[in-house]
MIRORO-243621 format. One line per field, with one value per residue (C-alpha): residue number from 1; residue in one letter; x, y, z. Coordinates in nm, 4 decimals. Example, Ala and Ser with C-alpha at 12.3 -4.5 7.8 and 13.67 -1.06 7.14 Angstrom:
# residues 2
num <- 1|2;
residuo <- a|s;
px <- 1.2300|1.3670;
py <- -0.4500|-0.1060;
pz <- 0.7800|0.7140;
This chain:
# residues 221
num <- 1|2|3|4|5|6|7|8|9|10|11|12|13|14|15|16|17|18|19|20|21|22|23|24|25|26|27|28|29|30|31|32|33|34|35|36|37|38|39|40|41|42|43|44|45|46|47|48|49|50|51|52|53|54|55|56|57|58|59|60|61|62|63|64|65|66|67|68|69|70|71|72|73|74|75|76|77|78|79|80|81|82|83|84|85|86|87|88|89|90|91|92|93|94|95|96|97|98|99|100|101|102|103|104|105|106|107|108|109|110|111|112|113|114|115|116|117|118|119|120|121|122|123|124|125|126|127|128|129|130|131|132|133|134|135|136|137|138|139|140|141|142|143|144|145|146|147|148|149|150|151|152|153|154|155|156|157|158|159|160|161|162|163|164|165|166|167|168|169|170|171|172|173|174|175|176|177|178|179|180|181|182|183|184|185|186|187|188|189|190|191|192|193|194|195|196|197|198|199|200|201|202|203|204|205|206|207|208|209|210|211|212|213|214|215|216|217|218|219|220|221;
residuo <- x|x|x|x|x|x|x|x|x|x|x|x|x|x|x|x|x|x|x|x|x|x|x|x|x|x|x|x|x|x|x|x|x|x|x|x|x|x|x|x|x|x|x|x|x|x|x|x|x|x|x|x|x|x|x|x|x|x|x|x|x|x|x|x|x|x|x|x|x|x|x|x|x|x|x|x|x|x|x|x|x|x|x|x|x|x|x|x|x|x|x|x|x|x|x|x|x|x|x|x|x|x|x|x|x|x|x|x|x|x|x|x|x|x|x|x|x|x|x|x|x|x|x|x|x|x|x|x|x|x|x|x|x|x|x|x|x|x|x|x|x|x|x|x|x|x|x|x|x|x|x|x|x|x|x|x|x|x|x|x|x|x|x|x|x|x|x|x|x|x|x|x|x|x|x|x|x|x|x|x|x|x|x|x|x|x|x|x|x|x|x|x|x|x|x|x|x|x|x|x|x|x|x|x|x|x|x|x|x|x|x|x|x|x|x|x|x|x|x|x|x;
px <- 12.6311|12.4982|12.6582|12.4928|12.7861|12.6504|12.8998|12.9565|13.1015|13.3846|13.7542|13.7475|13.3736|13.4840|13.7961|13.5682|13.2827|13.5364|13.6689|13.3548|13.1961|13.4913|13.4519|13.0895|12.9494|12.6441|12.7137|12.5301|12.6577|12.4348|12.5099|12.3737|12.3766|12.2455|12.5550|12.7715|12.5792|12.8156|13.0984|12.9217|12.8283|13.1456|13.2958|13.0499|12.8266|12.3927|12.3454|12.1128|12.0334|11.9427|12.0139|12.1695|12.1118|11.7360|11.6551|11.4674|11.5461|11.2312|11.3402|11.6713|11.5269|11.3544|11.6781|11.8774|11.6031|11.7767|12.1019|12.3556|12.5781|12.5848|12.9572|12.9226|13.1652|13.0389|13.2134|13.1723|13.4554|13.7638|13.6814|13.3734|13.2176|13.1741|12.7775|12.8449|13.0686|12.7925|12.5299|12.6975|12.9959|12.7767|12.3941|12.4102|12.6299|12.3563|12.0776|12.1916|12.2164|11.8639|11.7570|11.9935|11.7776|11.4517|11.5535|11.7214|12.0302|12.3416|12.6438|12.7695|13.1020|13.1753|13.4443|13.6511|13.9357|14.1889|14.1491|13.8138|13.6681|13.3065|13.5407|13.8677|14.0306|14.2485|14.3603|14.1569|13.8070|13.6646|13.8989|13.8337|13.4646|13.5485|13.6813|13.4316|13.1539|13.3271|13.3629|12.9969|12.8678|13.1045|12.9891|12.6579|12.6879|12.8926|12.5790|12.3164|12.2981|12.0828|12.3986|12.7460|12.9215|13.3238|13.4622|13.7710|14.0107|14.2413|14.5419|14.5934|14.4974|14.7515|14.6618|14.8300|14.7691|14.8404|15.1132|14.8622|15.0053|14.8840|14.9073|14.5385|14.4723|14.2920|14.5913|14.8456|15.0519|15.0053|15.0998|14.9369|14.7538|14.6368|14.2947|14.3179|14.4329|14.1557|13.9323|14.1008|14.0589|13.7084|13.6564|13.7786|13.6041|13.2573|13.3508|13.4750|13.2372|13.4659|13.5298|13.2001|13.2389|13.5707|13.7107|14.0419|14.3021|14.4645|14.8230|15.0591|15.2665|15.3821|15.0952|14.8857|14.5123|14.3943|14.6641|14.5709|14.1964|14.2619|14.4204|14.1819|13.9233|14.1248|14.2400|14.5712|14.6394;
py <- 4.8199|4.4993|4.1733|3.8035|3.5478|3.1719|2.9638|3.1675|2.9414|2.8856|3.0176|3.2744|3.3785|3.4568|3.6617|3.8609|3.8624|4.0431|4.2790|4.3820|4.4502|4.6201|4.8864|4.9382|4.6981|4.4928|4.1181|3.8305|3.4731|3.1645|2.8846|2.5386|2.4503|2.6520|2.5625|2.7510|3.0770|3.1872|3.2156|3.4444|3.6650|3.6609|3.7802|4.0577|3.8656|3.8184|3.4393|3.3171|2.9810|2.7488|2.4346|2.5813|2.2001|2.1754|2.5672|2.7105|3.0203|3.2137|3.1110|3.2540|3.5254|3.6092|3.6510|3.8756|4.1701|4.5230|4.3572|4.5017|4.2477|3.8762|3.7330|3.3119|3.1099|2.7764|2.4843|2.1055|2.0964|1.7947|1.4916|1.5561|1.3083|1.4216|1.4653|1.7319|1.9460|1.9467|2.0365|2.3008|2.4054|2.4212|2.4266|2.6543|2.9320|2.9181|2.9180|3.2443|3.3980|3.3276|3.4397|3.7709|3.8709|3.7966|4.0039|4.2906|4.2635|4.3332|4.2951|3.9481|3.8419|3.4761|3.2800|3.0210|2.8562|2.9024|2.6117|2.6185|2.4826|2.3190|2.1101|2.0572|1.7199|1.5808|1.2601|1.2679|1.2057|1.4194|1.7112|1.7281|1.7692|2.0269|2.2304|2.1231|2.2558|2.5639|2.6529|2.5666|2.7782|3.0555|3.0319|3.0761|3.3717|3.5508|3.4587|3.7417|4.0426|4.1411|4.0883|4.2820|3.9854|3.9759|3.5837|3.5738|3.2371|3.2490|2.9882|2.7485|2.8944|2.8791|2.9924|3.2528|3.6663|3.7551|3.9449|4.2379|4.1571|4.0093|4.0003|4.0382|3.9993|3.8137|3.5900|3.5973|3.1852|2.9310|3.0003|3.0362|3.3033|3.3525|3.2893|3.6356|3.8053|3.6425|3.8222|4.1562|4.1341|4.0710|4.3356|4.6043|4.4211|4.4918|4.8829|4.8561|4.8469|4.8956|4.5159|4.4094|4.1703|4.0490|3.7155|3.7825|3.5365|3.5877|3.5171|3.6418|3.9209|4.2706|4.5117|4.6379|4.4758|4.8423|4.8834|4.5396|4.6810|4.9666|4.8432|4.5695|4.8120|5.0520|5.3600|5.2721|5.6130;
pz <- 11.0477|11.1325|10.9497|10.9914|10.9500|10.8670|11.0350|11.3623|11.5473|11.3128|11.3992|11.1069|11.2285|11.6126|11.5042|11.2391|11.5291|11.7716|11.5115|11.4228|11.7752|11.8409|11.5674|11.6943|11.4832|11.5032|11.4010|11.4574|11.3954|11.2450|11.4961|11.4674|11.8349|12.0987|12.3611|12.1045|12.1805|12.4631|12.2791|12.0384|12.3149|12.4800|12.1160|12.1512|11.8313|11.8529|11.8317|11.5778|11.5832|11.2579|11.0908|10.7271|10.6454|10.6933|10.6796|10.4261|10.2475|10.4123|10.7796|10.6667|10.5375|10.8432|11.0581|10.8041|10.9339|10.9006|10.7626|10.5617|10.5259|10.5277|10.5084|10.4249|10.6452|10.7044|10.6180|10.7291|10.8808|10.8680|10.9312|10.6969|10.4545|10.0810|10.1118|10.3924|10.1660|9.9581|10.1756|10.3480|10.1986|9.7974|9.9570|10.2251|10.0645|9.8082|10.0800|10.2403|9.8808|9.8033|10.2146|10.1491|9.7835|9.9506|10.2681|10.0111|10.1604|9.8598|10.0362|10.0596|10.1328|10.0814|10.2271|9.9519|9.9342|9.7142|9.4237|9.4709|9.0920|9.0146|8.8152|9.0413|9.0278|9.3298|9.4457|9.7600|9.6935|9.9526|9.9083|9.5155|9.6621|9.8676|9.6066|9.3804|9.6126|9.7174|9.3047|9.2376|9.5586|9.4237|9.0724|9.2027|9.3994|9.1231|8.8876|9.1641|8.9466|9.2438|9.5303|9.5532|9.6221|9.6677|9.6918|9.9259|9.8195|10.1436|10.0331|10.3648|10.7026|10.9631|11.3554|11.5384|11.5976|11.2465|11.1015|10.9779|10.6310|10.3453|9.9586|9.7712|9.4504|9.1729|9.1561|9.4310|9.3545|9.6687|10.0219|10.3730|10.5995|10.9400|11.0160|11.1944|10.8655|10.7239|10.9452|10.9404|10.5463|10.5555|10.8069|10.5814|10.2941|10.4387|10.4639|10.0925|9.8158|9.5074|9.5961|9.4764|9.1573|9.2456|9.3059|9.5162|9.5990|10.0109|10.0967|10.3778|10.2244|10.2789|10.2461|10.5583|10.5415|10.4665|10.1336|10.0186|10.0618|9.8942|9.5777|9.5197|9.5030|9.2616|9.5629|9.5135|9.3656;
């Protein structure tokens, strides 16, 4: 199975990138800079470098080539101005939507946050953009009758090896998760298609990754 990941470079992205090539995989990460490409390799990950900024959806198109899965997980990054959230965390999840119809690729996985609204308020200006972007790029993935698209919210990410456990559900309340949770989640995700359609809230919690899997997608028995 191969599976591109825009924003391959990212912490969630490397973790998924191992888990992947681990399983016997093939995924390839979306890197802006070419001295990033290492690290993909070392994770066992094809690099595949582009701009998501200044791409268009054809030269996107072009690298998602015998894909089955694209899994969005850019993001700006702190320490970001508003017009970046925009542009990457809004513009570019809709960019690899439109490069995964025109390459037929169904499966996308996209990476939230949870609170993400097109019409969040906050007190801080750039955060309530943030969410605001994140909710519009997630409205308009959940608008492709043509993609199987699940939306992952993860509440706030935490570092560490991951506890294996997790909560996931449309609505799970506030509370953290390990980025490698994150990444053990969407791993099973990709191999679960009675996920498609849903918009599913991530939380530490008490379920294995492959329960919480399992009863999102209704094999909870």
């Amino acid at each position: 199975m191969r599976t591109v990941i825009a924003g391959g470079h990212g912490q969630i992205a490397l973790k998924l990138e191992r888990l992947l090539a681990d399983r016997g995989d093939r995924p390839a990460g979306i890197i802006r800079r070419p001295e990033q490409a290492q690290d993909l390799v070392d994770a066992g990950a094809e690099p595949l470098v582009l701009d998501l900024e200044s791409a268009t959806a054809p030269q996107l198109a072009a690298l998602l080539a015998d894909t089955d899965a694209v899994v969005f997980a850019a993001g700006a990054g702190p320490g970001s101005g508003a017009a970046r959230k925009n542009t990457v965390d809004r513009d570019a999840a809709v960019l690899l939507a439109d490069a995964a119809e025109l390459a037929g690729v169904r499966r996308y996985l996209m990476v939230s946050s949870m609170g993400a609204d097109a019409a969040a308020h906050h007190p801080d200006e750039v955060f309530e953009t943030y969410l605001r972007a994140k909710g519009a790029a997630d409205d308009a993935v959940r608008s492709r009758t043509t993609l199987d698209w699940t939306v992952l919210r993860p509440g706030s990410l935490t570092d560490g090896t991951g506890t294996g456990l997790v909560r996931l559900a449309p609505s799970v309340g506030r509370g953290t998760v390990d980025r490698a949770d994150v990444a053990a989640v969407l791993a099973a995700l990709l191999r679960e298609p009675g996920t498609a359609g849903q918009t599913l809230e991530l939380v530490a919690g008490n379920a294995t990754v492959a329960e919480a899997v399992a009863a999102a997608a209704g094999h909870d028995g």
